[in-house]
C-alpha positions in Angstrom: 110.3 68.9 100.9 114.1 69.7 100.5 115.1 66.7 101.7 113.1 65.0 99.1 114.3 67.6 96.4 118.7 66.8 97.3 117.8 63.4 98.4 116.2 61.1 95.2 114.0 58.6 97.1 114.3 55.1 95.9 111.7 54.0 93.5 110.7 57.3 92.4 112.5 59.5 89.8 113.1 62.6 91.7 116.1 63.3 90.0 117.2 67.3 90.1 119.1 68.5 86.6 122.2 70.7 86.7 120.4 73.4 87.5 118.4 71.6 90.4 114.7 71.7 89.2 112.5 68.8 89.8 109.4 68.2 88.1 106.6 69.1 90.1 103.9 66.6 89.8 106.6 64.0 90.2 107.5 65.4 93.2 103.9 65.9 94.6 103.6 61.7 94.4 106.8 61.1 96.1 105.8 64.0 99.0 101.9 62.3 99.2 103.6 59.3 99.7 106.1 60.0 101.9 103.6 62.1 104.2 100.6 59.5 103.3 98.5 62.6 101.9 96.1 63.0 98.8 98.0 66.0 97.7 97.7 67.3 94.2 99.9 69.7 92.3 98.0 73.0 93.5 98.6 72.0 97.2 102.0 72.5 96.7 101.8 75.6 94.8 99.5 76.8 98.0 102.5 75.9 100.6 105.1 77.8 98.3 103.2 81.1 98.1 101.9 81.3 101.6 105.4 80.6 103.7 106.5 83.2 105.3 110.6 82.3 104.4 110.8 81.5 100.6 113.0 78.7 100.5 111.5 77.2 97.2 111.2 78.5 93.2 108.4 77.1 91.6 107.0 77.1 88.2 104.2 75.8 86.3 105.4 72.4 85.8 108.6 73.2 88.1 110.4 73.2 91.8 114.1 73.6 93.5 115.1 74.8 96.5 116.7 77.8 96.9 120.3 77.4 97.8 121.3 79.7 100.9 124.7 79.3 102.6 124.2 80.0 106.7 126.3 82.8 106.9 126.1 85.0 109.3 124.7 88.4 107.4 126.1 90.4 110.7 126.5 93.9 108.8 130.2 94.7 109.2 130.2 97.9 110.4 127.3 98.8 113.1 124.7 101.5 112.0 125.7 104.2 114.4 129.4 105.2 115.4 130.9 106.9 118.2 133.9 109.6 117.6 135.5 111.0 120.8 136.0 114.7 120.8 136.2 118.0 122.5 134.0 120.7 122.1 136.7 123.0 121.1 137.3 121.1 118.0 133.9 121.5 116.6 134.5 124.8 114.9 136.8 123.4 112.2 133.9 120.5 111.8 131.7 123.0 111.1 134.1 125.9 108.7 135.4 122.9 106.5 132.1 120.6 106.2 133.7 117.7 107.5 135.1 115.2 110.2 138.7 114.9 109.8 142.6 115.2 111.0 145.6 116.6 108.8 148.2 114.6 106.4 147.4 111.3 106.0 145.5 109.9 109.5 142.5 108.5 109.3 140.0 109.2 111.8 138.8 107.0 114.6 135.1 105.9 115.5 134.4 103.3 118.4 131.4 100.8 117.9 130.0 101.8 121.1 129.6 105.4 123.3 131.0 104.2 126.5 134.4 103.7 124.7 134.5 106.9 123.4 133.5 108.5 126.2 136.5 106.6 128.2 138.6 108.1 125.3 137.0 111.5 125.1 138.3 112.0 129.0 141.4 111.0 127.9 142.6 114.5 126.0 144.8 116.3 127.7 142.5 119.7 127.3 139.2 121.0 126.2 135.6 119.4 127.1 134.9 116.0 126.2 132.4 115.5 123.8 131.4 112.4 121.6 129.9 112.9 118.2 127.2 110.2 116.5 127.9 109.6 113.3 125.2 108.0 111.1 127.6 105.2 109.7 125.1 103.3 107.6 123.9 106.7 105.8 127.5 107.8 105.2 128.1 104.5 103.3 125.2 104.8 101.4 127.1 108.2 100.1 130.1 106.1 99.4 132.7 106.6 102.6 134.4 103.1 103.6 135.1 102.1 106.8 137.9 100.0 107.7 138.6 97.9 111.3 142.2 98.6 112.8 144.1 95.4 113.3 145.8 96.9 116.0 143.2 98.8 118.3 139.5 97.2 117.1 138.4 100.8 116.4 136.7 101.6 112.9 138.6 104.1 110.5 137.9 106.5 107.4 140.0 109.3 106.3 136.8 111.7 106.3 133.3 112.2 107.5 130.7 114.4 106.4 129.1 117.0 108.5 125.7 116.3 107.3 126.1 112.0 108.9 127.3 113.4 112.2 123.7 113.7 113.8 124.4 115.6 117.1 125.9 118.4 115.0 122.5 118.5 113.1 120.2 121.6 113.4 117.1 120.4 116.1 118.9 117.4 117.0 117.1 114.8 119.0 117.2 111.7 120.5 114.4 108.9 121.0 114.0 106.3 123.5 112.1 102.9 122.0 111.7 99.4 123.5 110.2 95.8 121.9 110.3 92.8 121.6 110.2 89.2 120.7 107.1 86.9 121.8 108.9 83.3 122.2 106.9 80.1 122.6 107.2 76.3 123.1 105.4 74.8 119.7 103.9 71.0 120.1 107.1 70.5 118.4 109.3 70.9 120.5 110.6 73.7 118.9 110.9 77.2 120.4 109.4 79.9 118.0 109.2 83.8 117.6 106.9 86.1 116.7 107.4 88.9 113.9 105.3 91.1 112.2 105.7 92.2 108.7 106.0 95.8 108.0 105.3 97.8 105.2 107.4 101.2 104.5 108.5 103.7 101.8 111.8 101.2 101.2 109.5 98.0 100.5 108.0 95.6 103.0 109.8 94.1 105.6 109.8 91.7 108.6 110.9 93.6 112.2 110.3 93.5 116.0 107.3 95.0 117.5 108.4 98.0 118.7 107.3 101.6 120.0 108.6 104.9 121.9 108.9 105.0 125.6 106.2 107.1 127.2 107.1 109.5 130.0 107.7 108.2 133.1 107.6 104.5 131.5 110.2 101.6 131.8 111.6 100.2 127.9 110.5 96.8 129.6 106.6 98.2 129.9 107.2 99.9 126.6 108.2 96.8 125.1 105.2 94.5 126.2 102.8 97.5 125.5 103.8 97.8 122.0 103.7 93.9 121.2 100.4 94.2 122.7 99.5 97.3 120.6 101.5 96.2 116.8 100.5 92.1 116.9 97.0 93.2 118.3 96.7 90.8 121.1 95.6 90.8 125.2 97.6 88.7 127.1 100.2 89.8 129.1 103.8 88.9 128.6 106.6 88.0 131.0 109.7 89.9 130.1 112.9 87.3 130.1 115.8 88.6 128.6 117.3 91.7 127.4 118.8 91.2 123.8 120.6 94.4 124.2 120.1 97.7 122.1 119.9 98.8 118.9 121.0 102.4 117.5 120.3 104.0 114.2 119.8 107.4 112.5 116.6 109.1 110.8 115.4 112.5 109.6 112.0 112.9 110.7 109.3 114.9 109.0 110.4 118.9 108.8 114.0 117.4 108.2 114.3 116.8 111.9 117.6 114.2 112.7 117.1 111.8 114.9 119.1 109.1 117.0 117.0 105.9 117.9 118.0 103.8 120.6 115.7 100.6 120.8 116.1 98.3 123.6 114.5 94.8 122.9 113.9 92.4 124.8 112.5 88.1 124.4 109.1 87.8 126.3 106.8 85.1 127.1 102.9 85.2 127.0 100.8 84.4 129.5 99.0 82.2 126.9 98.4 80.6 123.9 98.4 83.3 120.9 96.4 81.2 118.1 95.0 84.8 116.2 96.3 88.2 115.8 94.7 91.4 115.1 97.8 93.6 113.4 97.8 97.0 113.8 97.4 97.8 110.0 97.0 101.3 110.8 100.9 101.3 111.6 101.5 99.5 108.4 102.1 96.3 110.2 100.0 93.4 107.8 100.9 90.2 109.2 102.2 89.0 112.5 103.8 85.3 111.7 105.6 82.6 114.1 109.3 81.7 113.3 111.8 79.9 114.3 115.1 80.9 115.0 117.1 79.9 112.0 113.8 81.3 109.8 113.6 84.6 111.7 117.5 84.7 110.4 116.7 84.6 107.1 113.3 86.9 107.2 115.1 90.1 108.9 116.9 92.0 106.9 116.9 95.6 108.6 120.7 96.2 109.1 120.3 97.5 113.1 117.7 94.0 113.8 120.4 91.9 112.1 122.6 91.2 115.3 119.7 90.9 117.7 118.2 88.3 115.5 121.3 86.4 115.5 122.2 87.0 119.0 118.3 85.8 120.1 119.5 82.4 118.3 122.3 81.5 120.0 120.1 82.1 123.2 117.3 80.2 122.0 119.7 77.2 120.8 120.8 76.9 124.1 118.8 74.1 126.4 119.4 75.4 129.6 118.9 78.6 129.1 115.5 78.2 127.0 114.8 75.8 130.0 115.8 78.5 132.9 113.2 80.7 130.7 110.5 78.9 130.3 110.5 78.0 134.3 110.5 81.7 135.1 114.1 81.6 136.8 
C-alpha cells in the first residue's frame, strides 16, 4: 500500500497532493486491482486500525503514509551510569547533596561498571567503590550529559544525590531475564514476538520479561516468563544472548531499585498460532514483528538498543541460518 501511495500506478489517478493524501476510494480500486481483491473502502479502514505499527493516517474520505526517516532512535546517553569512587569520598556526597569535584571539572561516568571498576582500582588510596547513577531520571530533572572527545567517558558538572541509587536509603538490586520468541514466517521472513503492555506512563510494546527465582538461571527465567506473559506451552530453545539492560525504579514504600535484565532471542519448539496474554500483568496483546517493525514499536529507552542490536543479528543470513539449525 505505500508503494502504491509514492508510486502513481499507470491508468489510475493515484496522485498524492503537497501534503501527500490520496483519496481513499480511489486508492481502494487501484489496491483491489493490484492484489485482484473485492475490497471496499471499510476493508482498508479495517487494515489501518488493526496494525500493530501505524504507518498510515487515514480519514473519512482520506490516506498517506506516514513519513518516518530510519534513524537509529539509539538514546544517546544509556539509562544507568557508572562513577568510580572511594568510599572515603562519600561523606562530602552526602553533607553537600550532590556528586561533584571543585572549580570548573566536570565529573566523569563510564557507560558500563566493569570500566569503572578498572578505574575505581586505579586511586592511589581509599576503598574502591562505584556509584549508579540513574542517568535517564537525572535528565528528566534537567542535568545534561556530554561524551568526552578525548576519553569516550560521559560528563556533567553535577549530580544529585537523590539519582545516585546505591547511596539511596534500602537500596536494592534485582536480577530479571526475557526474551524474544523468533520464527521463520511462510515468507521467508524471520519475525518476533512482543507483547503490549499497559502501565501508569501509557501503553507500550516490550519483551517478556520477569525476576530470576532463587537458585534459577536468567536463561530459565527468560523462557519461563515468555511462557508465563504471551500465555503459551511450548518450550523454547534459548539462542542468543542480546546482552543486558540496566535501569532505575522506586518501588512501592519509595524503595530504589537497580534492574538488570538480561535477554536473550529464543526459538519454539512449535508453531505459536494463539496466545493467551497474561492480562493480569497488564500485558493485552502479544503480536508478531519483524525486525524493522519491532524498531519502530519499542520505545522504552533501556529496550531501545536490544531491539536494534536483535536487527542486525536477524539481518544477517548466516547467522539466522546457524540459528535456526541449532548450531
Amino acid at each position: 500500500m505505500t508503494f502504491l501511495l509514492h508510486q502513481p500506478t499507470p491508468g489510475t489517478p493515484l496522485r498524492p497532493d503537497a501534503d501527500g493524501w490520496v483519496e481513499l476510494r480511489m486508492l481502494t480500486v487501484a489496491l483491489a486491482d493490484l492484489l485482484g481483491l473485492d475490497l471496499v473502502v471499510a476493508d482498508v479502514h479495517q487494515f489501518v486500525q488493526s496494525a500493530s505499527v501505524q504507518r498510515f493516517e487515514i480519514t473519512d474520505t482520506r490516506i498517506r503514509s506516514i513519513h518516518r526517516a530510519r534513524r537509529p532512535r539509539i538514546p544517546p546517553v544509556p539509562d544507568i551510569l557508572f562513577h568510580a569512587t572511594t568510599h572515603e569520598r562519600l561523606a562530602a556526597i552526602h553533607e553537600t547533596g550532590w556528586l561533584r569535584h571543585g572549580g570548573d571539572r566536570p565529573v566523569f561516568f563510564s557507560a558500563t561498571e566493569a570500566q569503572a571498576w578498572r578505574a575505581a582500582h586505579r586511586f592511589r588510596s581509599g576503598t574502591p567503590m562505584v556509584l549508579y547513577i540513574d542517568a535517564s531520571r537525572a535528565r528528566r530533572r534537567g542535568a545534561r550529559f556530554h561524551k568526552h572527545r578525548r576519553n569516550g567517558l560521559f560528563a556533567t558538572p553535577t549530580v544529585a544525590l537523590e539519582h545516585i541509587l546505591n547511596l539511596s536509603k534500602n537500596f536494592a538490586h534485582q536480577f530479571a531475564a526475557g526474551g524474544m520468541p523468533i520464527a521463520m514466517f511462510p515468507d521467508g521472513h524471520v519475525r518476533m514476538a512482543l507483547v503490549r503492555v499497559g502501565r501508569r506512563s501509557g501503553v507500550t510494546w516490550e519483551v517478556a520479561k520477569g525476576k530470576l527465582e532463587t537458585g534459577e538461571v536468567p536463561e530459565r527465567t527468560a523462557v519461563r516468563e515468555v511462557q508465563e506473559e504471551m500465555g503459551v506451552t511450548l518450550d523454547m530453545r534459548v539462542v542468543h544472548h542480546l546482552g543486558d539492560i540496566r535501569y532505575g525504579f522506586v518501588a512501592p514504600g519509595s524503595l530504589v531499585r537497580l534492574k538488570t535484565v538480561f535477554l536473550y532471542l529464543m526459538i519454539p519448539t512449535g508453531p505459536m498460532h494463539t496466545f493467551n496474554p497474561a492480562t493480569r500483568e497488564g500485558i493485552s496483546q502479544v503480536a508478531w514483528f519483524t525486525p524493522d517493525e519491532a524498531v519502530d514499536a519499542v520505545t522504552h529507552s533501556s529496550l531501545i538498543p536490544q531491539v536494534h542490536r536483535a536487527r542486525r543479528i536477524l539481518s544477517d543470513p548466516s547467522q539466522v541460518h546457524a540459528m535456526f539449525q541449532g548450531r
